[in-house]
C-alpha positions as CSV (number, residue, x, y, z in Angstrom):
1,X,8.4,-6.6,-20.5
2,X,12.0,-5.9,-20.2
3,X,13.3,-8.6,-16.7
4,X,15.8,-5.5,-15.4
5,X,15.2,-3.4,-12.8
6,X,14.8,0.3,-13.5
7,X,17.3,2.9,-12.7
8,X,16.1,4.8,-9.4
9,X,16.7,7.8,-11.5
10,X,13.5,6.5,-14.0
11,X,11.1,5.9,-10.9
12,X,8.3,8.3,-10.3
13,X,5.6,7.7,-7.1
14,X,2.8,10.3,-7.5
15,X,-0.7,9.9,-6.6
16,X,-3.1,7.7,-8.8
17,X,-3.5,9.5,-12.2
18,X,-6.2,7.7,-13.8
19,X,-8.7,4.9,-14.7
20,X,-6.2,2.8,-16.1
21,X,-4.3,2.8,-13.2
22,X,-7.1,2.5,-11.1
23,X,-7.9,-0.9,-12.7
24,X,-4.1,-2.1,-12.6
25,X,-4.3,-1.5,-8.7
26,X,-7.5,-2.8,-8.2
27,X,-6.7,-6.0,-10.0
28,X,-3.3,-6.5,-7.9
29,X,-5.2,-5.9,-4.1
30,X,-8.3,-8.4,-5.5
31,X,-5.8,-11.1,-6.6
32,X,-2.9,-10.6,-3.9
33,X,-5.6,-10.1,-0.6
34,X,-9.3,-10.4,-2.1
35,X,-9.3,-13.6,-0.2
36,X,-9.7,-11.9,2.8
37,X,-12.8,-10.2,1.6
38,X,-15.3,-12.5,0.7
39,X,-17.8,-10.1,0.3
40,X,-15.3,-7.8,-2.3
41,X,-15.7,-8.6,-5.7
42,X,-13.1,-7.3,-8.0
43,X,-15.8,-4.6,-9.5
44,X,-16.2,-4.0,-5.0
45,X,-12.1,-2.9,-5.4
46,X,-12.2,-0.5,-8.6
47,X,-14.5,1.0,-6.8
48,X,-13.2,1.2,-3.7
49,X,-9.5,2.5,-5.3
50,X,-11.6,4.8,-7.3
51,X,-12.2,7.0,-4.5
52,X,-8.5,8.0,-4.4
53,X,-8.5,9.0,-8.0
54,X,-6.3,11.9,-7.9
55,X,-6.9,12.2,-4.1
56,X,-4.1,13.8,-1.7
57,X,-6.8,12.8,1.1
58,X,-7.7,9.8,2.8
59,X,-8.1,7.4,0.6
60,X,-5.0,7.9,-1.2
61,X,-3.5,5.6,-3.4
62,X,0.4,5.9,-4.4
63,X,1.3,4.2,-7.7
64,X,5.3,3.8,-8.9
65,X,5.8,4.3,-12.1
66,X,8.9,3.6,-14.9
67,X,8.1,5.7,-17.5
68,X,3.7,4.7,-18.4
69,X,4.1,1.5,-17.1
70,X,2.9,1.1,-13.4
71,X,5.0,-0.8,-11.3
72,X,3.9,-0.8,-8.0
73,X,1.6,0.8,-5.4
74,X,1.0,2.0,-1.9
75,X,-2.0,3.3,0.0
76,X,-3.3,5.4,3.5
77,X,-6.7,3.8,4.4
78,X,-8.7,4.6,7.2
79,X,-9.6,1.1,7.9
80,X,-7.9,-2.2,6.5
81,X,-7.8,-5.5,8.9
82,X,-11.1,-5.9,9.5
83,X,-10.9,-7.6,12.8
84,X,-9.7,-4.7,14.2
85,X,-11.5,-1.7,13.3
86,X,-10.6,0.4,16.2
87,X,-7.2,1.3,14.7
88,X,-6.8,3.8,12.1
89,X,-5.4,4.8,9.5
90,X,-3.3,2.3,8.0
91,X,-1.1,2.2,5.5
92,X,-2.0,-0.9,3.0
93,X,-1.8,-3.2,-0.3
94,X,1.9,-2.1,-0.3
95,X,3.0,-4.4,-4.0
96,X,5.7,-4.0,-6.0
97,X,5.3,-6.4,-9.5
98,X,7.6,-9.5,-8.9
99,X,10.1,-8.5,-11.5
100,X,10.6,-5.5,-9.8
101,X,11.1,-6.3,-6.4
102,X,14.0,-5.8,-4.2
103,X,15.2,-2.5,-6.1
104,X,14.6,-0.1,-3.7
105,X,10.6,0.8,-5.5
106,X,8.9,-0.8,-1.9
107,X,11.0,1.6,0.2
108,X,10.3,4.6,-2.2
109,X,6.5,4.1,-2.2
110,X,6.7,3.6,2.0
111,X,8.4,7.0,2.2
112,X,6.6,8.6,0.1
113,X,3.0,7.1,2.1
114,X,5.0,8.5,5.0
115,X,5.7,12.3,3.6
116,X,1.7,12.0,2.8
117,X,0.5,11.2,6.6
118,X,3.0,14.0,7.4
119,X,1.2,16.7,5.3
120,X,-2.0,15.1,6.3
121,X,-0.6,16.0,9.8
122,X,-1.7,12.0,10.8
123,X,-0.7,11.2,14.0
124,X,0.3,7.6,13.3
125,X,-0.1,5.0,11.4
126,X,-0.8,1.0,11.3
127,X,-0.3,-1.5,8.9
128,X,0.1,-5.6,8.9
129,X,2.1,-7.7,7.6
130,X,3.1,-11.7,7.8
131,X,6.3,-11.3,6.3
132,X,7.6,-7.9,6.0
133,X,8.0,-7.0,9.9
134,X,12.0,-6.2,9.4
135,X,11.3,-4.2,6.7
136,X,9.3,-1.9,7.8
137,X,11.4,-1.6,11.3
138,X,13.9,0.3,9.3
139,X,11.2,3.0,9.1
140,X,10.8,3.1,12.6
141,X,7.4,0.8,12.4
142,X,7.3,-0.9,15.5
143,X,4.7,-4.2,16.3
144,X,2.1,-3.7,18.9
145,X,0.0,-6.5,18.0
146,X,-0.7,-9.5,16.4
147,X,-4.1,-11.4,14.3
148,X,-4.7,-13.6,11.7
149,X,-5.7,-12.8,8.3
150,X,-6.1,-15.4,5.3
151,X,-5.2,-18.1,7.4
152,X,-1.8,-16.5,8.3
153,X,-0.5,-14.7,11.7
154,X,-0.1,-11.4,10.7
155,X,1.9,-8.5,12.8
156,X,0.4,-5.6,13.7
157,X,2.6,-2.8,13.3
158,X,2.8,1.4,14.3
159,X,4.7,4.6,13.2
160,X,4.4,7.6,15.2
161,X,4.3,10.2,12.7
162,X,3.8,13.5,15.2
C-alpha cells in the first residue's frame, strides 16, 4: 500500500457498494469497538452492516474510497451507545485507515453523513466520542452529555440538523 495520502481530487464517499466492502467495514467496527459488545461476534457485525448494503435509509453506511481500495467509513444508526438508548439516531464507527488519517477523508465522510440526515429530513443527530470532541465542534456538534464506554469517558455529543 502506497504510505501517501490521496489527492482530495481521487476521494469518492458513496454509500456501501458491496459484500466486500461490507466485510472491510465490518472487520474495522469488530476490531476498533467490538469490545464494547460482548455479545457481537464479528459474523454479529457483517450482518449487522449488511443491512445498509446499498441503503440511502437508516442504516446507512458511508464508505471513502481512493480508486477500489476502501479507505474509510461513516454511518447513521438508530441506536449506538447502548447505555443510552433513548437518543437517536446517531452517527457512528466514523474510521479512517491509519495511513490515511489527518487528510481531510474524516471530515468528508462527516459531511457527507450530514447531507444524508438532511435528505433523510432527521431532525438531529448524536454521536460519542473520547477523543474527537473538537473535531466534531467545527461541524456545529455540541456535547450534551457524558458516559463511559470500554472503560473510557466518552462525550456525548448533538447536531441540530432542522
Amino acid at each position: 500500500m502506497n504510505n501517501s495520502h490521496p489527492q482530495m481530487k481521487d476521494l469518492v464517499v458513496d454509500l456501501l457498494p458491496d459484500e466486500e466492502a461490507v466485510r472491510t467495514v465490518a472487520s474495522w467496527q469488530w476490531q476498533e469497538w467490538g469490545a464494547g459488545y460482548p455479545d457481537m461476534t464479528l459474523d454479529g457485525f457483517v450482518t449487522e452492516v449488511r443491512k445498509a448494503l446499498r441503503s440511502a435509509t437508516i442504516p446507512i453506511v458511508l464508505v471513502a474510497r481512493v480508486g477500489v481500495e476502501v479507505i474509510g467509513t461513516a454511518s447513521i444508526i438508530l441506536n449506538d451507545l447502548p447505555t443510552r438508548q433513548d437518543l437517536k439516531p446517531w452517527l457512528a464507527s466514523v474510521f479512517v485507515l491509519p495511513e490515511y488519517r489527518n487528510s481531510g477523508i474524516g471530515t468528508s465522510l462527516t459531511r457527507e453523513a450530514i447531507k444524508h440526515a438532511k435528505i433523510l429530513k432527521l431532525r438531529s443527530l448524536y454521536l460519542f466520542t473520547h477523543d474527537k470532541t473538537a473535531f466534531y465542534k467545527k461541524f456545529g456538534w455540541r456535547e450534551v452529555d457524558r458516559a463511559v464506554f470500554m472503560g473510557e469517558d466518552v462525550d456525548i455529543m448533538i447536531l441540530n440538523i432542522i
